[in-house]
C-alpha positions as CSV (number, residue, x, y, z in Angstrom):
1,X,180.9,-103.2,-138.9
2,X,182.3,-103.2,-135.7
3,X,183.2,-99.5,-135.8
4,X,179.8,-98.4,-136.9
5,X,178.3,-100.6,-134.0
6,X,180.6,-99.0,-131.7
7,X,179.7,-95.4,-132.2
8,X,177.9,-93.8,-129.6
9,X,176.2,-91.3,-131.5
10,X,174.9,-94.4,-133.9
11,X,173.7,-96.0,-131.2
12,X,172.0,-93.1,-129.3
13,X,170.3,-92.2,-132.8
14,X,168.9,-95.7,-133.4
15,X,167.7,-96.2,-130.2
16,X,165.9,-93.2,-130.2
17,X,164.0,-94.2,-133.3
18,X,163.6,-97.8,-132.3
19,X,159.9,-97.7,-132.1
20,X,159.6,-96.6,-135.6
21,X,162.4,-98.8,-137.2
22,X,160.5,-101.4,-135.9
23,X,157.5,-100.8,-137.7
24,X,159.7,-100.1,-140.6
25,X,161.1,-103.7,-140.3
26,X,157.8,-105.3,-139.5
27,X,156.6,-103.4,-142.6
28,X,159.3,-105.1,-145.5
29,X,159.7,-108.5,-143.2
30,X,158.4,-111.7,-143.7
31,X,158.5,-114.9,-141.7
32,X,161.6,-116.9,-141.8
33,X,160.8,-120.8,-142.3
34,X,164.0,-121.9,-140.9
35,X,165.1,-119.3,-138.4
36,X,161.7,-118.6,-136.7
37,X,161.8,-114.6,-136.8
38,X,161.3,-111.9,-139.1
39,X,163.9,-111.2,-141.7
40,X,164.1,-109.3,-144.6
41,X,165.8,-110.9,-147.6
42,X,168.0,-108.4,-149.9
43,X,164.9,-108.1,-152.1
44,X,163.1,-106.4,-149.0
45,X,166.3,-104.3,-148.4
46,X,166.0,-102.9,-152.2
47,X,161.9,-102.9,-152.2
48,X,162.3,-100.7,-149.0
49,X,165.7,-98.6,-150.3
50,X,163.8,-98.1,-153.4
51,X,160.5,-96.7,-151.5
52,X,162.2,-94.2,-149.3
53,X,164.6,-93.2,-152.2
54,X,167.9,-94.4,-150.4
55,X,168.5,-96.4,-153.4
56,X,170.0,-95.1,-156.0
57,X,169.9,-91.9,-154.7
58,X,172.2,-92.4,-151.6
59,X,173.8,-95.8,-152.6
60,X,173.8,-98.0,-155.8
61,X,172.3,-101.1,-156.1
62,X,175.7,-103.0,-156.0
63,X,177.1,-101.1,-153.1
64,X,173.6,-102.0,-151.2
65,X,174.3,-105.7,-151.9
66,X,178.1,-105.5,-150.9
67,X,176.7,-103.8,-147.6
68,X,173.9,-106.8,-146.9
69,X,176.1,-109.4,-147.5
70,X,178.7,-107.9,-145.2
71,X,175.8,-108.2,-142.3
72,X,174.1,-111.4,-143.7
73,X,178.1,-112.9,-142.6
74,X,177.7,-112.1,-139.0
75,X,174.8,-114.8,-138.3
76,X,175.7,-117.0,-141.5
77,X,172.3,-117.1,-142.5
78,X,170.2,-116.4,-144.9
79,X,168.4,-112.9,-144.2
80,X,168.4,-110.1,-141.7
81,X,166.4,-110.0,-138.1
82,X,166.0,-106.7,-136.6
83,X,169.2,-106.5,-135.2
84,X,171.1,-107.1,-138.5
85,X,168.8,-104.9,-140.3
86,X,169.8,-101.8,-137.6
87,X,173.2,-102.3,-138.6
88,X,172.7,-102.4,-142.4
89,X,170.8,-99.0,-141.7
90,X,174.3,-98.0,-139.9
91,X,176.6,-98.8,-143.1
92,X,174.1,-97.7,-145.5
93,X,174.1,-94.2,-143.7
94,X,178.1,-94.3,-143.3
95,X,178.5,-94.8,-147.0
96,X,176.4,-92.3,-148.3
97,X,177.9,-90.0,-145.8
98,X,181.0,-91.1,-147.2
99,X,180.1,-91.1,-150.3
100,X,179.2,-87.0,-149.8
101,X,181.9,-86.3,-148.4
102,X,184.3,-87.0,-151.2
103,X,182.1,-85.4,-153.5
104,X,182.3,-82.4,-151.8
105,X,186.4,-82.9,-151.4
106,X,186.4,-83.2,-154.8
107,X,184.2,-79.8,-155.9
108,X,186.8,-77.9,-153.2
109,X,189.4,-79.3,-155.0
110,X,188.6,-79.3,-158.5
């Protein structure tokens, strides 16, 4: 997480879409009784994966899971707030770049 969050060209890239990953967020969130903000719950993350064809196309269900839990740990709570949710968007991306990439080793080598 921390290498993701320390990429320049992640950083430059989300802020310059901030205004519409916020509406994004605002659009799958829901009101958190106990922490006051929006979060989404992983149910959110899939509903909104699913709607924009991320999941499964670009990651699996399980990899998607392994990747919120990783960012639900930062806070130790339950959901994520905007912040969380930008870098969840960050790994997601990574992995299915990733994910490409080896594919792509693979046809070159096969």
């Amino acid at each position: 997480l921390s290498a993701v969050r320390g990429d320049a060209d992640v950083r430059a890239t989300l802020k310059s879409a901030d205004a519409a990953l916020r509406g994004l967020f605002a659009a799958y969130a829901k009101a958190s009784p106990t922490r006051g903000v929006q979060i989404l719950t992983f149910e959110d993350v899939l509903a909104l994966c699913g709607d924009f064809d991320i999941a499964p196309s670009l990651v699996d269900a399980d990899t998607l899971l392994a990747l919120y839990r990783v960012v639900e740990k930062q806070k130790k709570a339950r959901g994520l707030a905007y912040a969380q949710f930008l870098d969840l968007l960050a790994l997601v991306a990574r992995a299915a770049l990733l994910d490409e990439l080896a594919t792509d080793a693979a046809c070159v080598n096969a």
